[in-house]
N, C-alpha and C positions, 0 to 999 in steps of 0.2 A: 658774964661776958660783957656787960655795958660798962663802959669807962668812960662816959662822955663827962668832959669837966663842966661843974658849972659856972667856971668866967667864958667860956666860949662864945658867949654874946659877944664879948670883948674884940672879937674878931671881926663881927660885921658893925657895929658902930663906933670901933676906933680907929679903922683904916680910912675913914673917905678924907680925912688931912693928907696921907699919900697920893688917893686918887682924885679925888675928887666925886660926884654920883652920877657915873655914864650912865648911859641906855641900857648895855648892852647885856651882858651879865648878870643884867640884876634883876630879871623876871618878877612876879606876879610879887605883893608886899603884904598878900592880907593873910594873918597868920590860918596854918591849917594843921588842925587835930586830926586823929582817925589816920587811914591808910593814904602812904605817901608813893606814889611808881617814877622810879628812879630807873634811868638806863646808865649803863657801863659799856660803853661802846671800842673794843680795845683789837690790835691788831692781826693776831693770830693765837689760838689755843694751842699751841705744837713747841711754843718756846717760853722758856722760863722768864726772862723776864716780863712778858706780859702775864702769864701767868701767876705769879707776885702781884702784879699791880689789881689785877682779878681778888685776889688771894684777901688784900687790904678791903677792897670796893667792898666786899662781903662782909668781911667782919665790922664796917660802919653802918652797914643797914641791918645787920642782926642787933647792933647796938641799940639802935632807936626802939627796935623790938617791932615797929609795924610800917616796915617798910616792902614793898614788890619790888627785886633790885631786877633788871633784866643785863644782864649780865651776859652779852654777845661777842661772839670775833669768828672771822672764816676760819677754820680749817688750813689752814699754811697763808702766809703774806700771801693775799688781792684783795688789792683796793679797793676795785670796783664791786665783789660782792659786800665788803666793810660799807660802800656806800650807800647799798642796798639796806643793810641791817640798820646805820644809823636812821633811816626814812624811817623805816617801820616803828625804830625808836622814838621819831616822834610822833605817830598815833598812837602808840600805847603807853609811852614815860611822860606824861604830861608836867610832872613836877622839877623837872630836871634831867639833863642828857651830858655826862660826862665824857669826852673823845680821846681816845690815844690812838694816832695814826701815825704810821710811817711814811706816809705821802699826802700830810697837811693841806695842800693844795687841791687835793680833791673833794675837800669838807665846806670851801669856802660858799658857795650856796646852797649845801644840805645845812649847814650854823646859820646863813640870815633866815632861809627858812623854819628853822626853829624858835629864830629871835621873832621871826613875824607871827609866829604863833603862842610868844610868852612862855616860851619852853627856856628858862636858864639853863644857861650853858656854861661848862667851865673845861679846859684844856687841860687835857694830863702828860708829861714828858714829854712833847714837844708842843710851841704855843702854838695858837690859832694862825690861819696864815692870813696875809693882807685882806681887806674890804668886809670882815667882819664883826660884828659886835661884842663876840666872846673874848672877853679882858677880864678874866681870872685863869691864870696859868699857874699849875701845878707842877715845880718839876727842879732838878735839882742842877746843878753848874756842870755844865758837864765839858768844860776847860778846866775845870777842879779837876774833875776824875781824872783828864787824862794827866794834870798836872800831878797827883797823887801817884798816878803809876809810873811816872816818869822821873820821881824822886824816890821811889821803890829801886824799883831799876837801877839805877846809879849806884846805889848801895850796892849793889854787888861786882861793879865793873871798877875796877881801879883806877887810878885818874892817870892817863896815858896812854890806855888800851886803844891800840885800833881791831878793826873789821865793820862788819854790817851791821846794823839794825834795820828790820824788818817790818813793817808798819802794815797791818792789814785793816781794812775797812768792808765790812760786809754789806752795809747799803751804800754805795758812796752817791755824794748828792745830797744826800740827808745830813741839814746842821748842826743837830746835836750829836754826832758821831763824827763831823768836819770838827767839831769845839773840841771833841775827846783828843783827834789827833791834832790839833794845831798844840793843846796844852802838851801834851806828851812830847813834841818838838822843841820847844819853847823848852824845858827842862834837861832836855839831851843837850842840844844844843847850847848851851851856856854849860852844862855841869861836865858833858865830856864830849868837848869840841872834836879830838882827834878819832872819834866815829864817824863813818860815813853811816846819812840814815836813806835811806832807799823806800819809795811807798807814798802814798797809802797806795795799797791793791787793793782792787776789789776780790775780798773772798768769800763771797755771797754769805745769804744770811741762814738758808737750809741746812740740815745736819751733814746731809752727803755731798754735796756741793760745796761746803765749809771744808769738809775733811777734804776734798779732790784740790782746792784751790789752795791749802797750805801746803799739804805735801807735795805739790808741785812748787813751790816756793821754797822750801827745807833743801828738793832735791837742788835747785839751780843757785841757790845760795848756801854753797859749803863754806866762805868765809864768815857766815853770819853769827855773831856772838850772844844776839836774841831777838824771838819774833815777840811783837806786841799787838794783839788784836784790840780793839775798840769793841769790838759785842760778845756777845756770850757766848756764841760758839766755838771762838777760837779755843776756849776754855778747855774744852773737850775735844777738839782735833787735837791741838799742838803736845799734848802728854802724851796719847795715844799713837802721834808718830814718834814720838821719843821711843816707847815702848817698842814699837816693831821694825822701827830700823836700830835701835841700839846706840844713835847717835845723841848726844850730850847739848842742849845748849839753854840759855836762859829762856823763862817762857810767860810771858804774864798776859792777862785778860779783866776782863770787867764781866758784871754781873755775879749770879750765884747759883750756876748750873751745879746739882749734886756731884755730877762728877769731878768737876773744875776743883769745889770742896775738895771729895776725894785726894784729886793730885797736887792742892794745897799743901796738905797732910802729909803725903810721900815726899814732896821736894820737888815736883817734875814742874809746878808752876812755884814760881817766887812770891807771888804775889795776885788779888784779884781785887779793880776795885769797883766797890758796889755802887750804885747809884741809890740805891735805898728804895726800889719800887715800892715794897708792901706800903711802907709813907704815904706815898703818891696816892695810890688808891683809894689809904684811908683818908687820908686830911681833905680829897677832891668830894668824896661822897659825903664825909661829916659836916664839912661846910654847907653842902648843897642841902642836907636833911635839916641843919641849925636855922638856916634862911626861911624853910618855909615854919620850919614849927613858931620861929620870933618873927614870921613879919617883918622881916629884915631884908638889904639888899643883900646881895655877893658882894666881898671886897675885890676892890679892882688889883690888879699888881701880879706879880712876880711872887710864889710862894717856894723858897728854894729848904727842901727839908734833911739838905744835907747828902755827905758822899760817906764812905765808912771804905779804909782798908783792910783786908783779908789776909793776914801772912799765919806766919809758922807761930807766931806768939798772942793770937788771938781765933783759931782757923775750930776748936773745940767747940769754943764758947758758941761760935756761929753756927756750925753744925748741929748743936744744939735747938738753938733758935730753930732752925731750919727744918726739925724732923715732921711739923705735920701743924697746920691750922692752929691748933691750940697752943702750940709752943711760939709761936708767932706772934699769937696775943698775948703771949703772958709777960713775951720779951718786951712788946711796943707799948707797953700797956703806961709806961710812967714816961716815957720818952712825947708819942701822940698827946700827953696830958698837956706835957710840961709846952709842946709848944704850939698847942689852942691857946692856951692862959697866956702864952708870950707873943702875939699875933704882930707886934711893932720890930722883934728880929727877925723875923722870917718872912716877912712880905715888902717888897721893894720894888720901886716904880717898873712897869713893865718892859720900858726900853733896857732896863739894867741887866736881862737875862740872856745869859752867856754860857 
C-alpha cells in the first residue's frame, strides 16, 4: 500500500520561493520518528464527497504505516458539532489537524487555537477563512469544474437553441460552489447566448430535501432544456425524476455519487464533474505526515490537484476506480506520485485560488 515518493522532500523545501516561511502552517520543525496522531476533521459522513476526501486521508496515513489518523465528521452537515470535534482534535492530533468544512467561518478561532498550540494545520476544499494562520490550502478550481461542465453541456445543445437552464446550488453562500456556478455561466453564456439561464436555487445539500427541491424545479420549469447542480446530490435526484416522471431533459452534476455513476452509464446524466476529492485527502495528510517525519515546514500556497470529467467515454474506467478502497489506490497510485515529485505545478500563491 505505501507509495510515498522519495522526492517529496521536494515539496516542503522547494516551495518557500512561492511563499515565503509564514508562521502559520508550518508547526513544530524537529523531525519525529515513532507514532504520529494526525486528525481529519471533514464535514459530514452521509455524503460522498466527503467521504472520498475521508477515503484519501486514510490511505496517506496507512502509507506511512505508523500513523493514529482520527478521522471525524458529524453525522449529516452541523457545524457546530464539526466545531466540537475539531477542539477535541486538537488534544488528541497533536501532530497535525487537517479541516474540510462547509462553513469555514466557524474554524476561524478553533485554527488560531491550534496555531497556538503548534498543531499544523492545513485546509482541505475549501481555504481557511480570514484572521488565521492556516496557509496551506488543498483543493481544486472549482470555476474549472463548473467551467468543465459547462463546455460538456454545450456539446449537446445546438447553437441557437432556446429554453431554460436550470442552475441548482445546494449550499448557497458557500464560495466554492458560487466559483462552480459562476464558471458554468461564464461558458453558457458566451457558447449559447440564446439560453435563458434561471438560478442558482438553493436545492439543499441532504438526499430528501435534494430530491424535493429539484423536482419542484423540473415541475415549474417545463420549458427547461437542462438542470445543472453544483454538488453531488443533484447527481442522484435529477435521473431519478427523469425515471418517474418520464420526462426527457439534459442532466449534469459534479462529484461521484455511485449512482450519478450509474446514470452516467444509462444516458440520464450527460456528464459529472469531479473535483477529484480522494487527491485532496491524500496530498493534505502526506504533506502533513512528510513535514514531521523531515523536520520540515508546510508549504505555504494554493495546492490545486486537479478536476477530471465523467461522460459516456470514460464513465467504465471510473467505476472501476470507484468499486472499493483498494481500487482507488491502485488507480492514484502513479498520479499522487507524479505530483509530490512535481510540487512547482501544483501549488500557487494563495490569493490565486479560484
Amino acid at each position: 500500500m505505501k507509495f510515498r515518493p522519495l522526492t517529496l522532500a521536494t515539496v516542503l523545501i522547494g516551495t518557500v520561493a512561492l511563499a515565503g516561511c509564514g508562521s502559520g502552517s508550518s508547526g513544530l520543525e524537529a523531525k519525529k520518528s515513532g507514532k504520529l496522531k494526525i486528525g481529519f476533521i471533514y464535514a459530514t459522513t452521509t455524503q460522498n464527497p466527503f467521504q472520498e476526501m475521508a477515503y484519501g486521508a486514510k490511505a496517506a496515513a496507512a502509507a506511512d504505516g505508523d500513523v493514529t489518523l482520527n478521522a471525524s465528521a458529524p453525522t449529516g452537515v452541523n457545524g457546530p458539532v464539526q466545531v466540537e470535534l475539531f477542539r477535541s482534535a486538537i488534544r488528541s492530533s497533536t501532530d497535525g489537524i487537517a479541516l474540510q468544512a462547509l462553513a469555514p467561518e466557524l474554524f476561524t478561532r478553533p485554527l488560531v487555537q491550534a496555531t497556538e498550540n503548534e498543531i499544523p494545520t492545513v485546509a482541505v476544499d475549501a481555504a481557511a477563512p480570514p484572521g488565521t494562520k492556516t496557509t496551506l490550502f488543498v483543493g481544486n478550481s472549482n470555476t474549472e469544474v463548473g467551467r468543465r461542465l459547462g463546455e460538456e453541456f454545450v456539446k449537446h445543445v445546438p447553437a441557437g437553441s432556446k429554453g431554460d437552464v436550470i442552475i441548482g446550488n445546494p449550499v448557497p453562500g458557500l464560495p466554492l460552489l458560487e466559483q462552480r456556478v459562476k464558471g458554468i455561466i461564464e461558458v453558457v453564456k458566451k457558447e449559447r447566448p440564446t439560453l435563458t439561464i434561471k438560478g442558482p436555487f438553493d436545492t439543499k445539500s441532504e438526499p430528501t430535501a435534494n430530491y424535493n427541491a429539484w423536482n419542484a424545479l423540473v415541475k415549474n420549469n417545463p420549458r427547461a432544456v437542462g438542470f445543472l447542480g453544483v454538488g453531488a446530490q443533484a447527481g442522484v435526484s435529477l435521473p431519478l425524476i427523469q425515471k418517474q416522471t418520464g420526462r426527457k431533459f439534459l442532466a449534469g452534476s459534479c462529484d461521484l455519487e455511485p449512482a450519478a455513476l450509474k446514470a452516467v452509464k444509462d444516458g440520464s446524466l450527460f456528464a459529472l464533474a469531479s473535483p477529484e476529492h480522494w487527491l485532496k485527502g491524500y496530498i493534505a495528510i502526506e504533506m502533513m505526515v512528510q513535514s514531521r517525519r523531515d523536520g520540515k515546514k508546510l508549504p505555504e500556497g494554493w495546492w490545486n490537484p486537479g478536476t477530471l470529467i465523467v461522460n459516456s467515454g470514460n464513465v467504465d474506467d471510473v467505476m472501476k476506480r470507484q468499486v472499493n478502497e483498494q481500487s482507488r489506490i491502485a488507480f492514484f497510485k502513479t498520479i499522487a506520485e507524479k505530483q509530490l515529485a512535481e510540487p512547482n505545478k501544483y501549488l500557487k500563491p494563495l490569493k490565486q485560488a479560484n
